[in-house]
Backbone atoms as SQL, in Angstrom:
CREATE TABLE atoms (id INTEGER PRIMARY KEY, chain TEXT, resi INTEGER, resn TEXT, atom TEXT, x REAL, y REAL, z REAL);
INSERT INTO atoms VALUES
  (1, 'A', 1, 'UNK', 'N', 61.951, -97.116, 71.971),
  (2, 'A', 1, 'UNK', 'CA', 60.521, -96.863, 72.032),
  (3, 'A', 1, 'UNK', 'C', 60.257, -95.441, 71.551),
  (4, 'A', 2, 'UNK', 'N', 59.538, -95.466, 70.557),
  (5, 'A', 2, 'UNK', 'CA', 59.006, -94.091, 70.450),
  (6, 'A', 2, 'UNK', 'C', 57.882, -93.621, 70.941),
  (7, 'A', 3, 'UNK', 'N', 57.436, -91.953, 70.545),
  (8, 'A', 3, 'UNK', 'CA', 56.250, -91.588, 71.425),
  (9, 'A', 3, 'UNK', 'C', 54.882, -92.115, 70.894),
  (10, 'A', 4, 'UNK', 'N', 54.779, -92.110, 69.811),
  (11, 'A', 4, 'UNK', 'CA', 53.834, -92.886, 69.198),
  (12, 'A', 4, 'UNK', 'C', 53.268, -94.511, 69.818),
  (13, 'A', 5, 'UNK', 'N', 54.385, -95.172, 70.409),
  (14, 'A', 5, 'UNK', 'CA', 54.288, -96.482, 70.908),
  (15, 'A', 5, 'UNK', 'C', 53.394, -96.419, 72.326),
  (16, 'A', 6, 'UNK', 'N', 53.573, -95.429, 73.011),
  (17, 'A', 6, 'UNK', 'CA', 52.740, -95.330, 74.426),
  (18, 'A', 6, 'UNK', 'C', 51.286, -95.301, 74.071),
  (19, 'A', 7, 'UNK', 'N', 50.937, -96.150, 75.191),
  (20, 'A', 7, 'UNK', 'CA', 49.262, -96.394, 74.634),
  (21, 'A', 7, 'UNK', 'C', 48.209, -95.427, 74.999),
  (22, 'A', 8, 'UNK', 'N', 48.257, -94.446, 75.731),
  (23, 'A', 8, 'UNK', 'CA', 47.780, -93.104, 75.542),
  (24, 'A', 8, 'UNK', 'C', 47.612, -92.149, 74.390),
  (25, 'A', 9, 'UNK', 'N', 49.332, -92.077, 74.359),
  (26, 'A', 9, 'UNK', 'CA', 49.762, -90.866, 73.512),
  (27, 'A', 9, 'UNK', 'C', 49.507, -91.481, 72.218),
  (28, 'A', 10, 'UNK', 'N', 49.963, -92.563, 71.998),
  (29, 'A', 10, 'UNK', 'CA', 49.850, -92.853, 70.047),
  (30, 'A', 10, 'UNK', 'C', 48.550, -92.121, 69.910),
  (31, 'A', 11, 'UNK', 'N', 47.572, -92.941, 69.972),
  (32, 'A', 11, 'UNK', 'CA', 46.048, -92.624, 69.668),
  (33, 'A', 11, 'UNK', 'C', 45.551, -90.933, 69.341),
  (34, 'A', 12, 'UNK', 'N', 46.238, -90.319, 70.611),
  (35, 'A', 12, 'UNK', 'CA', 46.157, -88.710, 70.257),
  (36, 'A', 12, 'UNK', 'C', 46.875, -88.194, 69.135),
  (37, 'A', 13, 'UNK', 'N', 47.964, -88.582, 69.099),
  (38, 'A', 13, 'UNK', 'CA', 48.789, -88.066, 68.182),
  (39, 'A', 13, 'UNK', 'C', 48.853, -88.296, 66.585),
  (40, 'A', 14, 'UNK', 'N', 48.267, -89.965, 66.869),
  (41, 'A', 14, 'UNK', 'CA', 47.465, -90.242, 65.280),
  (42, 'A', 14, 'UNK', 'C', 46.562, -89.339, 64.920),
  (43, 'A', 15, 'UNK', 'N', 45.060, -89.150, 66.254),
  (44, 'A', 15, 'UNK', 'CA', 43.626, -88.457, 65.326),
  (45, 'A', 15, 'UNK', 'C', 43.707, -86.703, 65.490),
  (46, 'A', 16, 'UNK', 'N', 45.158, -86.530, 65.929),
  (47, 'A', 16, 'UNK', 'CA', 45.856, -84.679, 65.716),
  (48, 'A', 16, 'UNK', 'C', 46.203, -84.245, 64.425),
  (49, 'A', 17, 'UNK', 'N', 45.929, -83.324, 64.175),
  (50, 'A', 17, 'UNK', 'CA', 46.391, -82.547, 62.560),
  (51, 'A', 17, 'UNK', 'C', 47.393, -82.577, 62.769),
  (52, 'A', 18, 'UNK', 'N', 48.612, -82.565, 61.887),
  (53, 'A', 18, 'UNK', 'CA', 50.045, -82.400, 61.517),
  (54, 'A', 18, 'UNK', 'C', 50.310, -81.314, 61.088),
  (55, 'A', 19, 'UNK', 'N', 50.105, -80.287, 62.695),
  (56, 'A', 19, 'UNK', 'CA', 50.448, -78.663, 62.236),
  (57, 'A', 19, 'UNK', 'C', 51.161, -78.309, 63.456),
  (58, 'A', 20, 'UNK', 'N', 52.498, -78.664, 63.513),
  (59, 'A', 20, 'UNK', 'CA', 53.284, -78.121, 64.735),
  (60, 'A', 20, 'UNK', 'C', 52.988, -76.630, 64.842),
  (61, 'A', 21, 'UNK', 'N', 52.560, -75.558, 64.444),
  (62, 'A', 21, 'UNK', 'CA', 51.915, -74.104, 64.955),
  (63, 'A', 21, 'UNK', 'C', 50.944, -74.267, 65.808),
  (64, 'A', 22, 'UNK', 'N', 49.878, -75.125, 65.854),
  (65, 'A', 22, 'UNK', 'CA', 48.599, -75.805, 66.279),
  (66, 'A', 22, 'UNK', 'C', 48.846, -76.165, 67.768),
  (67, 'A', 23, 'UNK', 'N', 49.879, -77.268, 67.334),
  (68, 'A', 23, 'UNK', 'CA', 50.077, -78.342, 68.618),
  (69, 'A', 23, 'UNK', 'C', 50.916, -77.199, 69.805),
  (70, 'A', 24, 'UNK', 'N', 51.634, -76.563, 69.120),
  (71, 'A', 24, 'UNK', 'CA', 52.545, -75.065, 69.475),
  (72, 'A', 24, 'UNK', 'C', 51.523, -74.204, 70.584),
  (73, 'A', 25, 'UNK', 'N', 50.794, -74.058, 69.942),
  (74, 'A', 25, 'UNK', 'CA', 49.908, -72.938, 70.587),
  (75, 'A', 25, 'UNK', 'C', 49.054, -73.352, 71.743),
  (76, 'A', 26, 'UNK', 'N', 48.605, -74.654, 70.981),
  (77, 'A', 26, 'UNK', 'CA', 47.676, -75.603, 72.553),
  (78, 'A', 26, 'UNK', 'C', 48.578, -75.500, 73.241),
  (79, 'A', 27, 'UNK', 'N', 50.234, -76.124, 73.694),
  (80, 'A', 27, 'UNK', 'CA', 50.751, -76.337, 74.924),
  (81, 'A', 27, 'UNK', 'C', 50.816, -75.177, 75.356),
  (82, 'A', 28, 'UNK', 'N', 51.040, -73.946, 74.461),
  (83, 'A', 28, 'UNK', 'CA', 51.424, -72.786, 75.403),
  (84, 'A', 28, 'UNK', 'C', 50.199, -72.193, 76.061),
  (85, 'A', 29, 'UNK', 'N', 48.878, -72.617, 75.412),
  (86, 'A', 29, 'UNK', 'CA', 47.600, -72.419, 76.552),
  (87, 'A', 29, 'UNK', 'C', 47.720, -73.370, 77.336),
  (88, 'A', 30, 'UNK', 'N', 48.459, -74.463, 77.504),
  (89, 'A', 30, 'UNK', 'CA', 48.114, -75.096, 78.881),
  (90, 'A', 30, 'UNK', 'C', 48.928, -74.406, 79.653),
  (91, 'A', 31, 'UNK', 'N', 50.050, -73.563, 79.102),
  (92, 'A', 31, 'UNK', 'CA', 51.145, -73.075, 80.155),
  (93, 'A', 31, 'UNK', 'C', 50.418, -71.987, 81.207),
  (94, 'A', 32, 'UNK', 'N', 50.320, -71.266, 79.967),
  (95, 'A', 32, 'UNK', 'CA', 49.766, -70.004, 80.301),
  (96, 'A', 32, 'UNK', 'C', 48.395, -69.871, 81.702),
  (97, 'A', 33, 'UNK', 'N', 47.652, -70.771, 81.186),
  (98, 'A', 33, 'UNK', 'CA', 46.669, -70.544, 82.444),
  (99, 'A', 33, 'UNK', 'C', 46.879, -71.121, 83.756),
  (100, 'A', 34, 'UNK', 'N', 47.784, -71.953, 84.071),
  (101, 'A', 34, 'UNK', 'CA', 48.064, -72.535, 85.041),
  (102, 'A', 34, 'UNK', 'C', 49.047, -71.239, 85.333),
  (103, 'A', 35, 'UNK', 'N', 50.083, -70.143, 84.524),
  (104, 'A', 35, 'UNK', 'CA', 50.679, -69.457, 84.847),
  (105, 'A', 35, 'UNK', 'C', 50.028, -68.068, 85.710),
  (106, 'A', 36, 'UNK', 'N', 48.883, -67.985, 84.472),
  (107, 'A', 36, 'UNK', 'CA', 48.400, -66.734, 85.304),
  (108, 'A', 36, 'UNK', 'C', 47.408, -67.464, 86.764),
  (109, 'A', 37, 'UNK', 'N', 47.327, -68.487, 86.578),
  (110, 'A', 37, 'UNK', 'CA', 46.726, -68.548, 88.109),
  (111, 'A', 37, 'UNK', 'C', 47.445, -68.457, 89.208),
  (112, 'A', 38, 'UNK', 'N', 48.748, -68.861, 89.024),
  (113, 'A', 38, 'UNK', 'CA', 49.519, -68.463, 90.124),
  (114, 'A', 38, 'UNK', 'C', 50.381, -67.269, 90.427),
  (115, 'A', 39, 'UNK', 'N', 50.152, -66.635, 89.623),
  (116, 'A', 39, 'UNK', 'CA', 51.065, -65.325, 89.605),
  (117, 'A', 39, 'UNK', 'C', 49.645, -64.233, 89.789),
  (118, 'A', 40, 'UNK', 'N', 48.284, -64.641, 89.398),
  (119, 'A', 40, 'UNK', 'CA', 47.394, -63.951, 89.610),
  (120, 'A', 40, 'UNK', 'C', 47.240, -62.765, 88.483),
  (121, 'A', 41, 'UNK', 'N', 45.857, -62.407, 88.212),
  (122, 'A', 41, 'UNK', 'CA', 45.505, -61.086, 87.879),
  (123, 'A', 41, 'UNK', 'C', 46.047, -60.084, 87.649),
  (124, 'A', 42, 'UNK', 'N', 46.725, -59.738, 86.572),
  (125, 'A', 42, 'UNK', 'CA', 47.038, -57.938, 86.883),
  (126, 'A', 42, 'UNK', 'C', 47.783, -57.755, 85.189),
  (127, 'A', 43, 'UNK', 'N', 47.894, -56.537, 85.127),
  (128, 'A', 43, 'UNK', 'CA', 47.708, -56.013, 83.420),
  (129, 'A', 43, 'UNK', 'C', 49.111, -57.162, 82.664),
  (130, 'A', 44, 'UNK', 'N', 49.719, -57.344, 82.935),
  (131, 'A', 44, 'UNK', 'CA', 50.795, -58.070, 82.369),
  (132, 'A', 44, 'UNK', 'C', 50.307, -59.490, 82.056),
  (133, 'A', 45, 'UNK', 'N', 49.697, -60.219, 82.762),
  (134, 'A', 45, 'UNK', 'CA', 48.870, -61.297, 82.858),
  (135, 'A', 45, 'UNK', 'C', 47.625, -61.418, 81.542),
  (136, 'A', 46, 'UNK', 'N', 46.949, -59.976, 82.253),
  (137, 'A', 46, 'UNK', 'CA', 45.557, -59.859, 81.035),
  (138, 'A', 46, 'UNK', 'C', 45.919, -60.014, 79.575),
  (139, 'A', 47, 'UNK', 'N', 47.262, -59.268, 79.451),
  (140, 'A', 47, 'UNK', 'CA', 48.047, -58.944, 78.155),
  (141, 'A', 47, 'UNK', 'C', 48.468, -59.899, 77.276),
  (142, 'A', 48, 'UNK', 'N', 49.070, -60.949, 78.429),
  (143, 'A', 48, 'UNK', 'CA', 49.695, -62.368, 77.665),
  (144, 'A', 48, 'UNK', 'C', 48.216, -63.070, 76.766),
  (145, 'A', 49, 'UNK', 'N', 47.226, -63.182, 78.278),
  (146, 'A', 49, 'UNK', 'CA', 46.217, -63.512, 77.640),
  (147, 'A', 49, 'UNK', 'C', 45.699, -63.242, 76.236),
  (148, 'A', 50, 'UNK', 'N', 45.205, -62.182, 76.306),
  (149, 'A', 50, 'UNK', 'CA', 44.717, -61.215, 75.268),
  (150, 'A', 50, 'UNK', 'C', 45.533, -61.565, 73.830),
  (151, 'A', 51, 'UNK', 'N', 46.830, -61.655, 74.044),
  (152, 'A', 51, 'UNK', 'CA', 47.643, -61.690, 72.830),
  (153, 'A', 51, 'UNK', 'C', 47.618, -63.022, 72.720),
  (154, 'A', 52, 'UNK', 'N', 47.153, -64.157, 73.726),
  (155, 'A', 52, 'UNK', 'CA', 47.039, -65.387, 73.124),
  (156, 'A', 52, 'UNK', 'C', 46.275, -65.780, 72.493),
  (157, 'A', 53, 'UNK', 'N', 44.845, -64.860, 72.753),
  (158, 'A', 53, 'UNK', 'CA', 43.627, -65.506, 72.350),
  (159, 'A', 53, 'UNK', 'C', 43.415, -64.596, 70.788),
  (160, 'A', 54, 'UNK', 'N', 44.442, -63.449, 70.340),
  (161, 'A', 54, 'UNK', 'CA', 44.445, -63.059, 69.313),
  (162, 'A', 54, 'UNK', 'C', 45.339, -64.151, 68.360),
  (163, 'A', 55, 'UNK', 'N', 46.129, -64.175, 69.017),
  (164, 'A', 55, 'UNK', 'CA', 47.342, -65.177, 67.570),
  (165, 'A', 55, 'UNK', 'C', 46.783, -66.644, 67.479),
  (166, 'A', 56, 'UNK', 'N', 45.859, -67.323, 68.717),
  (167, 'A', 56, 'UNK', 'CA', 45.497, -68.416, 67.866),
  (168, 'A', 56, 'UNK', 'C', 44.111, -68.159, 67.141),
  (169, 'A', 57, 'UNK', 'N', 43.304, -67.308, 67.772),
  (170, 'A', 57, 'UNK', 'CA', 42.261, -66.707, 66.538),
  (171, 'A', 57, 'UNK', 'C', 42.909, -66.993, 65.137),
  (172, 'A', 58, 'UNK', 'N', 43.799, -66.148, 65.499),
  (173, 'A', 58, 'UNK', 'CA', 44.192, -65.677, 63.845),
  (174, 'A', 58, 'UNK', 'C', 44.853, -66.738, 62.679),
  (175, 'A', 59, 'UNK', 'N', 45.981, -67.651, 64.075),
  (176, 'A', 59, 'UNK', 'CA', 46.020, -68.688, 63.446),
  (177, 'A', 59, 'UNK', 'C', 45.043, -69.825, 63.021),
  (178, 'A', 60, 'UNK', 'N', 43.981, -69.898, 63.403),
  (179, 'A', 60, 'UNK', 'CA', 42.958, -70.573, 63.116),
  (180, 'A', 60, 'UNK', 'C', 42.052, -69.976, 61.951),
  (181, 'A', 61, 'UNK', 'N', 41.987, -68.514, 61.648),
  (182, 'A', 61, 'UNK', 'CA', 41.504, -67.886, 60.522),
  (183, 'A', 61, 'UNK', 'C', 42.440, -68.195, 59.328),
  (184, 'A', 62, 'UNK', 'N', 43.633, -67.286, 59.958),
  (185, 'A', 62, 'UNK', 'CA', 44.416, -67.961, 58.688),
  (186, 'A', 62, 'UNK', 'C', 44.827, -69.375, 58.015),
  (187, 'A', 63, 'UNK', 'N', 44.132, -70.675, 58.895),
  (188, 'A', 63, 'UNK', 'CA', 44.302, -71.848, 57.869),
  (189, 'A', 63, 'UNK', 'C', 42.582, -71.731, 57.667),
  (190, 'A', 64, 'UNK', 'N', 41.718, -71.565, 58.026),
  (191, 'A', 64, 'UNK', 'CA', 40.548, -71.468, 57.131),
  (192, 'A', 64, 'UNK', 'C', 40.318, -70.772, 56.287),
  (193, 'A', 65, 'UNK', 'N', 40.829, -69.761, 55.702),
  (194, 'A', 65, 'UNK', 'CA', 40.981, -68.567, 54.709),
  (195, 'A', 65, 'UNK', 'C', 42.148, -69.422, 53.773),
  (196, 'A', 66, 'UNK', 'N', 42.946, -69.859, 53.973),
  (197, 'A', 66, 'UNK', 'CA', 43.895, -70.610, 53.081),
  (198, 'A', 66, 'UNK', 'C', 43.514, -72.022, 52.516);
């Protein structure tokens, strides 16, 4: 069985762009905020943030500019 075959997941994974950087970056925002909620607030936290919400900016500029 592949992942495509589950009747959830196919459907997503069909109407998803075919940009493992993309799909890359979404899971690590799902990581991330469930991370800083439990570890809480404080400059190391803000930082991850901050640098997440710059590199997928950017990755998102840089395929619209390309």
């Amino acid at each position: 069985m592949r992942l495509e075959d589950v009747p959830v997941v196919g459907p997503l994974l069909a109407a998803g762009a075919d940009d493992r950087t993309f799909d890359a970056l979404l899971v690590a925002g799902a990581v991330l905020i469930p991370l800083i909620g439990a570890v809480g607030r404080n400059a190391v936290t803000t930082a991850l943030a901050v640098a997440y919400i710059l590199v997928f900016l950017g990755y998102v500029a840089y395929n619209g500019v390309r």
